[in-house]
C-alpha positions in Angstrom: 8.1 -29.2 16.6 5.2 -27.9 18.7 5.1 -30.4 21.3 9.2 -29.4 21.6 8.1 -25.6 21.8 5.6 -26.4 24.4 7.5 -28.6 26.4 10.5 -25.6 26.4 8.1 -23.1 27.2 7.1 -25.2 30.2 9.9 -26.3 31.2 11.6 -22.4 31.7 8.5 -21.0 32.9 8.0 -19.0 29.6 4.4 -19.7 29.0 3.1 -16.8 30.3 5.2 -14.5 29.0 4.6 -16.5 25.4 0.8 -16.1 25.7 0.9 -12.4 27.0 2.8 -11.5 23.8 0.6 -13.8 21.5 -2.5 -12.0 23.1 -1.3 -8.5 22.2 -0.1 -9.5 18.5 -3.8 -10.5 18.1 -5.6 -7.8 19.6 -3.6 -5.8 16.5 -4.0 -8.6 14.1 -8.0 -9.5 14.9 -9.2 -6.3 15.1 -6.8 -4.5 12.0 -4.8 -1.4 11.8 -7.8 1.3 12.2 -8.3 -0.2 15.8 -4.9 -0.4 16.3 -4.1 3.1 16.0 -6.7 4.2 18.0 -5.5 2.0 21.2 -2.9 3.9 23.6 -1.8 0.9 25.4 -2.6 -2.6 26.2 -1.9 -5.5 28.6 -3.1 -7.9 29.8 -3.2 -9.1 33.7 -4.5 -12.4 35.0 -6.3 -13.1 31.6 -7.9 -10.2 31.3 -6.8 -8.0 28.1 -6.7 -4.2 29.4 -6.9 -1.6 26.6 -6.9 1.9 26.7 -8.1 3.5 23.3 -8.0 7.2 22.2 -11.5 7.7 20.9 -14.7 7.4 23.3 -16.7 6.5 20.4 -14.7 3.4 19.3 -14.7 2.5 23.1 -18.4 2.4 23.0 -18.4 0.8 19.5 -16.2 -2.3 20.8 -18.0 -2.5 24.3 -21.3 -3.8 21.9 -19.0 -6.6 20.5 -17.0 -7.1 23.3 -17.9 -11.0 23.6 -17.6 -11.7 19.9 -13.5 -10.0 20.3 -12.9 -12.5 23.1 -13.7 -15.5 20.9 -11.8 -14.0 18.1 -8.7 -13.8 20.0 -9.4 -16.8 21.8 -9.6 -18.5 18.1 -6.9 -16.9 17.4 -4.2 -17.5 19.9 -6.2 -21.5 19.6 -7.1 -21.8 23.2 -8.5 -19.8 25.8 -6.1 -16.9 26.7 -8.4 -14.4 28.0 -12.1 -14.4 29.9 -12.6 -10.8 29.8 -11.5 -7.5 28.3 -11.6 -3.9 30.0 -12.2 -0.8 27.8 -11.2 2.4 29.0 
């Protein structure tokens, strides 16, 4: 079943679009509903997740772990989606 979901996604160019959206669930699910209500928006553009968060001091607070939330979502997602993450 995966192999046929894979080869569909392929086949119709839906990859990306696939992996964008699996990205942003796990930013929510990976990081938990506290984070999640403090980010504005999110995106992500040439595998690199963009989030913009309401509170400076969370900003700050994820900039220390940013590494250690790539592999997370990387993990996640179960291969690498992302190489880097902007914080603003």
């Amino acid at each position: 079943m995966s192999e046929a979901l894979s080869l569909f996604l392929e086949r119709y160019r839906l990859r990306r679009g696939f992996d964008d959206t699996l990205v942003l669930n796990a930013w929510d699910e990976v990081l938990g509903p506290s984070i999640t209500r403090q980010t504005a928006s999110k995106r992500l553009q040439n595998k690199v997740l963009i989030i913009q968060l309401d509170s400076a001091v969370v900003r700050k607070e994820l900039l220390m772990v940013k590494s250690k939330i790539i592999s997370s979502i990387n993990e996640h997602v179960g291969r690498e989606a992302i190489t880097d993450l902007h914080l603003f």
